[in-house]
LUMFIKE-614169 format. One record per residue: y, z, x of N, C-alpha, C in turn; residue number from 1; residue in one letter. Coordinates in pm, whole numbers, plus 50000, padded with zeros to 5 digits. Atoms other than C-alpha are relative to their C-alpha. Layout:
BEGIN
{{Y, Z, X}, {Y, Z, X}, {Y, Z, X}, NUM, A}
...
//
This chain:
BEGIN
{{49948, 50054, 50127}, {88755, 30318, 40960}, {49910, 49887, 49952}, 1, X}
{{50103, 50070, 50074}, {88548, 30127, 40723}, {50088, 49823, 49987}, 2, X}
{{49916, 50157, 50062}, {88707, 29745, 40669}, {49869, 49971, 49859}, 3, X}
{{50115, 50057, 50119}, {88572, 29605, 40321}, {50076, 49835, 49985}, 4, X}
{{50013, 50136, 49993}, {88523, 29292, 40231}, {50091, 49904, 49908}, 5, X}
{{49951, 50052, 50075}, {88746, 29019, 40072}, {49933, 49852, 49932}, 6, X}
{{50132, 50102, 50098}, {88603, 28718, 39908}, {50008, 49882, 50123}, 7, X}
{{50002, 50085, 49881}, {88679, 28465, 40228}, {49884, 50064, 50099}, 8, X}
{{50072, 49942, 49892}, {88475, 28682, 40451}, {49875, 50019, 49885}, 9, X}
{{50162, 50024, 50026}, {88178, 28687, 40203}, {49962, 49921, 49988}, 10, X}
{{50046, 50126, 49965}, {88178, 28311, 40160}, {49989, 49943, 50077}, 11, X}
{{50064, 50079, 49897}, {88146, 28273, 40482}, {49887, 50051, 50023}, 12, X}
{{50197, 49964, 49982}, {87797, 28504, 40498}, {49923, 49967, 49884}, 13, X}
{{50112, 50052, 50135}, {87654, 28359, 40149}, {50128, 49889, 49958}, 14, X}
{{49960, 50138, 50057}, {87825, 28016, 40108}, {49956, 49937, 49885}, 15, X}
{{50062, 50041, 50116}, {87590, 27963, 39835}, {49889, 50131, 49952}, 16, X}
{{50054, 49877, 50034}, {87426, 28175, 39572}, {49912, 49950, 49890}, 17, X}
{{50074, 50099, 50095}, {87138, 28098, 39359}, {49912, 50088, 49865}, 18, X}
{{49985, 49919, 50085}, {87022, 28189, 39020}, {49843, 49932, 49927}, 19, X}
{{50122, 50122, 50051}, {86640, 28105, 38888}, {50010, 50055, 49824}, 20, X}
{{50039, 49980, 50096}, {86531, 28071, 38544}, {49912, 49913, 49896}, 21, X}
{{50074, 50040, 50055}, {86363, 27962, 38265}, {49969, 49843, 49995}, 22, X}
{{50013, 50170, 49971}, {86238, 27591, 38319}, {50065, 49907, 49887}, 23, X}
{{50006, 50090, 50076}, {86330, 27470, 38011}, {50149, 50053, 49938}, 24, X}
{{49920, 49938, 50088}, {86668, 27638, 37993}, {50160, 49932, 50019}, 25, X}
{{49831, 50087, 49942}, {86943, 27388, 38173}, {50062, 49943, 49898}, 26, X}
{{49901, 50080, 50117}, {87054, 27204, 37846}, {50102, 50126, 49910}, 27, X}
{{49905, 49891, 50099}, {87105, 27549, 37667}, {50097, 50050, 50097}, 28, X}
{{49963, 49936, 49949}, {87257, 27682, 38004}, {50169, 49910, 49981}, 29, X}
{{49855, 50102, 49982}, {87535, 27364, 38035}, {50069, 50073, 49883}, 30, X}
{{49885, 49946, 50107}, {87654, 27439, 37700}, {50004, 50110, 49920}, 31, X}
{{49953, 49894, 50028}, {87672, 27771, 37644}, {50063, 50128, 50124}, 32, X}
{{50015, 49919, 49819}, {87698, 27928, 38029}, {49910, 50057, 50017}, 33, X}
{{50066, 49897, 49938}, {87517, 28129, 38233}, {50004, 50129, 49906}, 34, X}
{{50026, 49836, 50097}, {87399, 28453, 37970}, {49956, 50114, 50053}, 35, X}
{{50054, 49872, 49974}, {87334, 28795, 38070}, {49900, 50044, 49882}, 36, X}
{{50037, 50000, 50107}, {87102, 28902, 37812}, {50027, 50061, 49873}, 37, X}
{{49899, 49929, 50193}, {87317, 29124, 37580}, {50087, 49911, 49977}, 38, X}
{{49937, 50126, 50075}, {87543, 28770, 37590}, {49865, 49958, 49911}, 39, X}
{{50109, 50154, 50083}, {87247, 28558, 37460}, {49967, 50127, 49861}, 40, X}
{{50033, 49906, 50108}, {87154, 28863, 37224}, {50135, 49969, 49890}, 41, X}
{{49866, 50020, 50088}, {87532, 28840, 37110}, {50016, 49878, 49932}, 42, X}
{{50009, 50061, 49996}, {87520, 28510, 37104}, {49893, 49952, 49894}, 43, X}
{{50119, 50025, 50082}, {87173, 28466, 36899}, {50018, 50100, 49917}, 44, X}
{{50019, 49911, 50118}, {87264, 28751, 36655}, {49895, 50112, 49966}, 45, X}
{{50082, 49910, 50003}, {86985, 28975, 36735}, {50110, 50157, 49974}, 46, X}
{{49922, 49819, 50013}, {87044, 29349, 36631}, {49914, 50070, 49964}, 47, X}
{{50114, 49891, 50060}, {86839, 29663, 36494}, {49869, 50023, 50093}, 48, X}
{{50168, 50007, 49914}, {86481, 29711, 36660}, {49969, 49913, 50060}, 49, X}
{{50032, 50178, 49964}, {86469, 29355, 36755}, {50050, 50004, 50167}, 50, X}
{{49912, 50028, 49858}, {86713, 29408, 37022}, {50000, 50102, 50056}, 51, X}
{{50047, 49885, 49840}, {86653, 29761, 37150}, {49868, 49974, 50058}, 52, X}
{{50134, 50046, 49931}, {86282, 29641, 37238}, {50027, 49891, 50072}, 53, X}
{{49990, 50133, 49981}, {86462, 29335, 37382}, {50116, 50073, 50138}, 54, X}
{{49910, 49913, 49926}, {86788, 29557, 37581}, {49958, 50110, 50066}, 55, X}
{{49974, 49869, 49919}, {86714, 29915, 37627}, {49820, 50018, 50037}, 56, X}
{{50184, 49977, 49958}, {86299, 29861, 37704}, {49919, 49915, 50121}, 57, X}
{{50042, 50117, 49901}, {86100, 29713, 37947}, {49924, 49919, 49903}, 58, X}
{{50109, 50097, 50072}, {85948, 29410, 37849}, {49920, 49986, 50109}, 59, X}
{{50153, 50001, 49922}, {85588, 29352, 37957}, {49970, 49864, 50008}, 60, X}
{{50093, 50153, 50005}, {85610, 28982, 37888}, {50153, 49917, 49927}, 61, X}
{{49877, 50046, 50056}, {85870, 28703, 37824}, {50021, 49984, 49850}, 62, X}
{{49936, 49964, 50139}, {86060, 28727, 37484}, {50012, 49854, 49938}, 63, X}
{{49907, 50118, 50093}, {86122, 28401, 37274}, {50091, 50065, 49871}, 64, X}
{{49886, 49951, 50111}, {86425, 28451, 37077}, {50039, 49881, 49928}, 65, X}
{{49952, 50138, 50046}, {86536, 28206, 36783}, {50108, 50043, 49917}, 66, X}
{{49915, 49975, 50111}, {86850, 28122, 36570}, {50003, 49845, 49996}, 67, X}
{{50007, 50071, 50081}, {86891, 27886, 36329}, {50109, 49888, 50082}, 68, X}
{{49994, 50104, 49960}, {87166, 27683, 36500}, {50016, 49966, 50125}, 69, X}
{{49989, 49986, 49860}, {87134, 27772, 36866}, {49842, 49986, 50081}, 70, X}
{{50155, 49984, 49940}, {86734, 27726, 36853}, {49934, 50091, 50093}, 71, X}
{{50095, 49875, 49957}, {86486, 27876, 37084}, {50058, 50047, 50143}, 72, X}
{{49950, 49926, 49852}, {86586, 28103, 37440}, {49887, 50057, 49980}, 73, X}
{{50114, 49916, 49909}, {86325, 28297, 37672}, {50063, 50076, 50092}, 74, X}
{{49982, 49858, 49883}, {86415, 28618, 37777}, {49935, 50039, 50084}, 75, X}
{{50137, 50008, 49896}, {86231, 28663, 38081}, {49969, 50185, 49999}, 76, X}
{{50014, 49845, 50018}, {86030, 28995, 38119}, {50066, 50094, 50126}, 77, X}
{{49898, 49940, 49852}, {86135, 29289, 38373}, {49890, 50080, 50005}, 78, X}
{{50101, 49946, 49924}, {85751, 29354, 38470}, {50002, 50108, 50092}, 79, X}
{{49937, 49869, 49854}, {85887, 29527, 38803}, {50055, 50120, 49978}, 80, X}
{{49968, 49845, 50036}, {86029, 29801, 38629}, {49945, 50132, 49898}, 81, X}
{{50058, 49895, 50071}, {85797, 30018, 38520}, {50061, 50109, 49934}, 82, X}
{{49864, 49864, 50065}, {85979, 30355, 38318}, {49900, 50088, 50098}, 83, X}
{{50059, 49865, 49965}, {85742, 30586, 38539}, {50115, 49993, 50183}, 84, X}
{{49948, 49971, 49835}, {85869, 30483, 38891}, {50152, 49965, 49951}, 85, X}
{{49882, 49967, 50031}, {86215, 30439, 38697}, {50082, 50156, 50003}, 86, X}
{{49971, 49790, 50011}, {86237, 30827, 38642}, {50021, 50022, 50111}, 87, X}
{{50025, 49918, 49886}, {86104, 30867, 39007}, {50162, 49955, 50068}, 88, X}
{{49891, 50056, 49902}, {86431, 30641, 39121}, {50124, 50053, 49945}, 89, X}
{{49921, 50021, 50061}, {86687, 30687, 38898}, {50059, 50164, 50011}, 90, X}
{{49941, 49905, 49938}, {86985, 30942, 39019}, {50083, 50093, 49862}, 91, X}
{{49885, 49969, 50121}, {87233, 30967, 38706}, {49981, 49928, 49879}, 92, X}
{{50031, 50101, 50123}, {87100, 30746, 38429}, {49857, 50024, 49973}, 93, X}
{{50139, 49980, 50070}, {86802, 30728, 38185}, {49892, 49844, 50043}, 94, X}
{{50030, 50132, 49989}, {86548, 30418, 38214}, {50041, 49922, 49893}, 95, X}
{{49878, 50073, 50118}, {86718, 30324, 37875}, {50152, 49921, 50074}, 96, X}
{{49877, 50089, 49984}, {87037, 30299, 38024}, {50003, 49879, 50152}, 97, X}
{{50014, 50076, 49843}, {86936, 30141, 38364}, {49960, 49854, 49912}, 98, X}
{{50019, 50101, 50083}, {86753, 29877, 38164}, {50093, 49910, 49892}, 99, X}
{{49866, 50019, 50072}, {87096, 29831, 37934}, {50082, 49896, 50084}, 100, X}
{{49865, 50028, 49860}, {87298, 29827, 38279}, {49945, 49827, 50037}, 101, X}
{{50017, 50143, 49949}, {87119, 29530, 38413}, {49983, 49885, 49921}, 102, X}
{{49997, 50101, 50096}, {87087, 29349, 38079}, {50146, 49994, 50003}, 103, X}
{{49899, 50000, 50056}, {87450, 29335, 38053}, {50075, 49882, 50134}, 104, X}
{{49926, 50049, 49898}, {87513, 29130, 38373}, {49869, 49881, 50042}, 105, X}
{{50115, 50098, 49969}, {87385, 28818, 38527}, {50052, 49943, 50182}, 106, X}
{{50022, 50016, 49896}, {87222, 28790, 38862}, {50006, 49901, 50066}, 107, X}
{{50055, 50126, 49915}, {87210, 28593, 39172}, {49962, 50062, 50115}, 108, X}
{{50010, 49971, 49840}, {87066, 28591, 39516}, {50052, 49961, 50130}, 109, X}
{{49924, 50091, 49912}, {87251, 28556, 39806}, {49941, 49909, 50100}, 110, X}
{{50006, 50107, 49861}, {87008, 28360, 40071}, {49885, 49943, 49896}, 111, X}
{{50096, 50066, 50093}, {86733, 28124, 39964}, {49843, 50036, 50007}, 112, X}
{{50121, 49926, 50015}, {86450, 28347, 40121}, {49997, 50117, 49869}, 113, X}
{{50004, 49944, 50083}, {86533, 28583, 39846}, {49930, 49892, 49857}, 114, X}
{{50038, 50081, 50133}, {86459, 28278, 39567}, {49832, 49981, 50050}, 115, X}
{{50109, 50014, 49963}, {86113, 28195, 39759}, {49964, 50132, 49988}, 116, X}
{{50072, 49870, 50061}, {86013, 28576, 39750}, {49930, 50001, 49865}, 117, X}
{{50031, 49980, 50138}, {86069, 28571, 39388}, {49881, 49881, 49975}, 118, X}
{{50107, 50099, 50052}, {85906, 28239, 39309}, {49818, 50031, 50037}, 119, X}
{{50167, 49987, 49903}, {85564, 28379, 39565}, {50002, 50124, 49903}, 120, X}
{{50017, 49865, 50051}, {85617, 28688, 39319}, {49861, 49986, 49892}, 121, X}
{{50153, 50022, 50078}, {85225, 28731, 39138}, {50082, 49951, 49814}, 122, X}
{{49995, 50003, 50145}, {85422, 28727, 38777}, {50066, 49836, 50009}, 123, X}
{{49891, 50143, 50005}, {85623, 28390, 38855}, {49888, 49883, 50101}, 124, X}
{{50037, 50057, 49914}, {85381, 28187, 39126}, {49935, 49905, 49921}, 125, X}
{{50054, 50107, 50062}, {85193, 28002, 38872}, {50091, 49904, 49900}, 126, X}
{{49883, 50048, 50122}, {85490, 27877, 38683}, {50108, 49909, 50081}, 127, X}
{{49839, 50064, 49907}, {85778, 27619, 38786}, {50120, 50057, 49906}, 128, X}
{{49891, 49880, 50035}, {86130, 27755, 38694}, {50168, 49907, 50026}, 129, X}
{{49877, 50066, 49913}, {86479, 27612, 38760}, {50048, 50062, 50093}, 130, X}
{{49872, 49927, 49869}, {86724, 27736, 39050}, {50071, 49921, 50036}, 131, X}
{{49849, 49992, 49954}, {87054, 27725, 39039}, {50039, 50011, 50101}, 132, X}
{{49966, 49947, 49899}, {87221, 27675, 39333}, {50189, 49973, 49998}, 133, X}
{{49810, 49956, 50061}, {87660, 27774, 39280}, {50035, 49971, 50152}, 134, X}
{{49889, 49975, 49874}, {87908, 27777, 39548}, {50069, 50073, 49953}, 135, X}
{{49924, 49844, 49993}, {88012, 28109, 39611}, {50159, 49982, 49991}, 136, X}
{{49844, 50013, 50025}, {88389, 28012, 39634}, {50042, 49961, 49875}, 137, X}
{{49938, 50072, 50106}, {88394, 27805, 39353}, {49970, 50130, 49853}, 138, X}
{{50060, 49923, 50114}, {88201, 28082, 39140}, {50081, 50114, 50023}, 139, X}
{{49944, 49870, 49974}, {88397, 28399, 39300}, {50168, 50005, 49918}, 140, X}
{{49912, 49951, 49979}, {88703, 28272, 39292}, {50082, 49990, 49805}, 141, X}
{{49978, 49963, 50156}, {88677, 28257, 38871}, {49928, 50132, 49981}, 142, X}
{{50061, 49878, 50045}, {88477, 28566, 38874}, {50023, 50099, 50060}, 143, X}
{{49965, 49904, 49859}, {88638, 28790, 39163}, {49962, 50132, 49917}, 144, X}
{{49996, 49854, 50059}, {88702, 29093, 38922}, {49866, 50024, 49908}, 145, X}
{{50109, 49918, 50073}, {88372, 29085, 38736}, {49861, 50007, 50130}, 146, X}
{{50139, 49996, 49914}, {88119, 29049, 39086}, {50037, 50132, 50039}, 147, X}
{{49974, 49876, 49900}, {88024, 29338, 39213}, {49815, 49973, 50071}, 148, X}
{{50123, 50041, 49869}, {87688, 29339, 39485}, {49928, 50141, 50017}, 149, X}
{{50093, 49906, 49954}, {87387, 29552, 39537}, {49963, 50021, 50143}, 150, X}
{{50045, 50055, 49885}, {87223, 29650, 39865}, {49857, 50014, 49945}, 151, X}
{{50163, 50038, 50033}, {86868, 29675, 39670}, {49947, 49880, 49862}, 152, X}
{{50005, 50078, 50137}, {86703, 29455, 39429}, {49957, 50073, 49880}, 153, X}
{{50009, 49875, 50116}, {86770, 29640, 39121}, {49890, 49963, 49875}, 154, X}
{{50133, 50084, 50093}, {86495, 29445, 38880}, {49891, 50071, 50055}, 155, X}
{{50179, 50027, 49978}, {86212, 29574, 39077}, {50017, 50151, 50036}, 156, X}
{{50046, 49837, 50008}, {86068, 29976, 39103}, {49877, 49965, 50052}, 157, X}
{{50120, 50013, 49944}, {85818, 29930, 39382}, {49949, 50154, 50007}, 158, X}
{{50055, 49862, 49978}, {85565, 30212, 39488}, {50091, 50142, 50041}, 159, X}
{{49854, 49892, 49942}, {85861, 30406, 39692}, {50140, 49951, 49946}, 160, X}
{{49893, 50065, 50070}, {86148, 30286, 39469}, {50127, 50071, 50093}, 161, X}
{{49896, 50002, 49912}, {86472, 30292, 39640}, {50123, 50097, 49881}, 162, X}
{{49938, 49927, 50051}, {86714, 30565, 39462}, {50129, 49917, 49927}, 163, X}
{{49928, 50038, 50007}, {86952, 30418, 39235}, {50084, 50054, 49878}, 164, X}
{{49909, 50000, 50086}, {87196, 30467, 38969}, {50155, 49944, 49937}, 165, X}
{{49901, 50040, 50038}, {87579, 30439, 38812}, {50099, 49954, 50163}, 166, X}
{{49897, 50138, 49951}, {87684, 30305, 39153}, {49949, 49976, 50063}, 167, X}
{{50085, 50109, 49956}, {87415, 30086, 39256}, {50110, 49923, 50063}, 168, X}
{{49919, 50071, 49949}, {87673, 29821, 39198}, {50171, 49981, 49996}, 169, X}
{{49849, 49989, 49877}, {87985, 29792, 39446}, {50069, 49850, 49916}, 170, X}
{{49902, 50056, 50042}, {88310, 29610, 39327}, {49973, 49907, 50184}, 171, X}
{{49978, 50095, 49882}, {88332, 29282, 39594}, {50098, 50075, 50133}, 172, X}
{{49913, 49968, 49897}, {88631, 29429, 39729}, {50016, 50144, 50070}, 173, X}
{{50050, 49896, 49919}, {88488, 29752, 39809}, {49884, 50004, 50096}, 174, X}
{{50108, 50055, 49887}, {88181, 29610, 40025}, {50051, 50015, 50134}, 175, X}
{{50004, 50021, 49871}, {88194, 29714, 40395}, {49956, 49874, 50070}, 176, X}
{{50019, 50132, 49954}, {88205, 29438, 40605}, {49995, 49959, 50138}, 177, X}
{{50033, 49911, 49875}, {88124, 29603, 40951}, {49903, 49865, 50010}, 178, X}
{{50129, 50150, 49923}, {87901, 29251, 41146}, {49982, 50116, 50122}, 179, X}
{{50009, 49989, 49886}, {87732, 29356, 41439}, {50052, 49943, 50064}, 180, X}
{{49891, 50122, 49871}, {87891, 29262, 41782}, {49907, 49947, 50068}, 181, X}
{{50109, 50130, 49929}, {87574, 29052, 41885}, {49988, 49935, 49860}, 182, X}
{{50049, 50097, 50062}, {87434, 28913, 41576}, {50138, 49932, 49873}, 183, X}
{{49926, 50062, 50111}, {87735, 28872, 41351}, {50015, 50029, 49869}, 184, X}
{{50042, 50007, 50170}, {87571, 28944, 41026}, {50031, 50144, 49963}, 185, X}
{{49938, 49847, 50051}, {87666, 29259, 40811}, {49926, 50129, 50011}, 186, X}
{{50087, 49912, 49957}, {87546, 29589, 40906}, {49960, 50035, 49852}, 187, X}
{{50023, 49951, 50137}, {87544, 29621, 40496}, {49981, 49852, 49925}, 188, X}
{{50031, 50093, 50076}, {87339, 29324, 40378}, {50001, 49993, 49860}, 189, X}
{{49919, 50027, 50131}, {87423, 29211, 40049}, {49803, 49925, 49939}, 190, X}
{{50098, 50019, 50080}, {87082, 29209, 39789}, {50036, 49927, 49901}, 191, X}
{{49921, 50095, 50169}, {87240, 29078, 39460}, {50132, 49970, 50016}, 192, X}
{{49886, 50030, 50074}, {87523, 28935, 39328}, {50026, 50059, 49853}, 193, X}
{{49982, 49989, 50135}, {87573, 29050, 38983}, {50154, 49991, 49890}, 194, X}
{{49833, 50061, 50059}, {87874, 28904, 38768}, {49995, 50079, 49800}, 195, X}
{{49987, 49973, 50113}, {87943, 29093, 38432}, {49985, 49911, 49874}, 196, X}
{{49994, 50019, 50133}, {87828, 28952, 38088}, {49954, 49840, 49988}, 197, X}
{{50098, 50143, 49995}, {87805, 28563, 38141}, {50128, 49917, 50119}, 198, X}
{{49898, 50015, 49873}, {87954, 28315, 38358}, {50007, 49833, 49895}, 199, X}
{{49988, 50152, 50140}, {88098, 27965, 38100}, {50064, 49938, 50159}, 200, X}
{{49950, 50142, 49919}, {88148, 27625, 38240}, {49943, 49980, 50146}, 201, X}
{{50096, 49941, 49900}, {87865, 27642, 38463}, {49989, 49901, 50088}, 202, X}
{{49963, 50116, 49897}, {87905, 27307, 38589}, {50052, 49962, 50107}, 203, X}
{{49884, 49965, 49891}, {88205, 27358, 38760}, {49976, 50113, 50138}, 204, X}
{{49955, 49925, 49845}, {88088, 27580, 39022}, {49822, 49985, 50036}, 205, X}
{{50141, 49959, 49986}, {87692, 27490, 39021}, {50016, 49837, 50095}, 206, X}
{{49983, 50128, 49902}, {87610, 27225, 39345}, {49883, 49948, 49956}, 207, X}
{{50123, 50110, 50093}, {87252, 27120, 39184}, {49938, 50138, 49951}, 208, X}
{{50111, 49930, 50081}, {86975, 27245, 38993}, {49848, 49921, 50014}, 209, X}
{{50112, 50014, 49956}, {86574, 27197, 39098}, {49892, 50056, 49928}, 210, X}
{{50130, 49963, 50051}, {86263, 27232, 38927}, {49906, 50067, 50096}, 211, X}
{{50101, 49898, 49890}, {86064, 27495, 39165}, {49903, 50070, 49960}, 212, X}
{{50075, 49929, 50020}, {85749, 27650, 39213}, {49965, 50049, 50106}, 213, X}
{{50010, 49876, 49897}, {85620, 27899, 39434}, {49914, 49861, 50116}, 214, X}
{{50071, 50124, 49916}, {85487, 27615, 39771}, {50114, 49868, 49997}, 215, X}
{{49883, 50103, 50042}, {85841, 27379, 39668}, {50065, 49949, 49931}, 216, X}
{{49951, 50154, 50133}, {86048, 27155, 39463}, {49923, 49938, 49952}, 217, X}
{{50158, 50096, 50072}, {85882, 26981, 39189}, {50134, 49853, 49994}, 218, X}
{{49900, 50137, 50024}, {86219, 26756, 39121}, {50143, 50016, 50005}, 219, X}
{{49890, 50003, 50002}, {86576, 26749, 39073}, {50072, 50005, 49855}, 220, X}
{{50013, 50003, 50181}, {86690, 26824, 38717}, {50214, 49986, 49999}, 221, X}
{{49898, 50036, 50020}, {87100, 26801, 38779}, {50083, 50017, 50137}, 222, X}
{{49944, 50140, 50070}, {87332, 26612, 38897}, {49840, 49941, 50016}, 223, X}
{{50077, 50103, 50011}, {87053, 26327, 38784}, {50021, 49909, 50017}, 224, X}
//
């Protein structure tokens, strides 16, 4: 029999969950929340051609988006997903809609070697960035019904892409939760977090925020 997971038993294997982004994006993030990018699209009023080259496409390069009284956002690009090794992965969905799927939700990682990966990643290493770092309880236990968890990282379509589709991602409370009986840890490690649409009042469940670049911390950007 399978046991799955409830939200006590995943904050105790990812106590904290962390979320990078655009360096210059913590003032817009406080007061508007955490955006998925069809929020910030919603949000900034994009529509027509603007926004399927922005939603259902890969971008090759980050996006600046503007509105008149919400100023400028940076959609970051999704380099890693090529549409050729998308085809090769992709089980039940188009690279349109895969590209849709993951615009519509906003990520985190559960350990902090996952944030150092990314930051050592060739498209991000020359750049500093913020990262978010939440407490999983405080963030779950307002978002229980919209997390649901990958076991691959769905952003990226390496050489042997990992097969994915419409159920990539698992509802929290369907996650097996099987530990080994030596090491403890889950025989079904947990890749993403992904929380539906956006996540408001970001304050309330975020423990700081850090200016990073690929080699360390550059500073401390909140609490200040």
């Amino acid at each position: 029999m399978i046991n799955l997971m409830d939200l006590e038993q995943f904050c105790t294997h990812y106590p904290q969950l962390f979320h990078m982004a655009h360096v210059d994006s913590w003032e817009s993030i406080k007061k508007h929340g955490l955006l998925s990018t069809t929020a910030l699209l919603d949000l900034f009023e994009i529509s027509g051609e603007d926004r399927i080259k922005i939603e259902s496409r890969r971008r090759k390069k980050c996006i600046p988006i503007y509105h008149q009284k919400y100023g400028t956002a940076v959609i970051r690009d999704n380099i890693p997903l090529p549409e050729s090794k998308l085809e090769q992965a992709l089980v039940d969905m188009t690279p349109n809609q895969w590209y849709e799927l993951l615009n519509s939700k906003v990520f985190f990682w559960p350990t902090e070697k996952r944030v150092r990966d990314l930051l050592h990643a060739r498209a991000y290493r020359k750049h500093s960035h913020i990262v978010i770092t939440l407490d999983t309880r405080l963030l779950l236990s307002e978002q229980y019904k919209n997390a649901y968890l990958s076991r691959i990282n769905s952003g990226a379509a390496p050489y042997h892409p990992t097969p994915r589709g419409s159920d990539t991602f698992v509802h929290l409370s369907k996650w097996p939760t099987d530990e080994g009986p030596k090491s403890h840890k889950l025989k079904n490690p947990v890749a993403e977090v992904a929380i539906n649409y956006s996540v408001q009042n970001i304050t309330k469940v975020t423990v700081r925020v850090e200016e990073m670049r690929d080699g360390g911390k550059t500073r401390f950007i909140w609490p200040s």
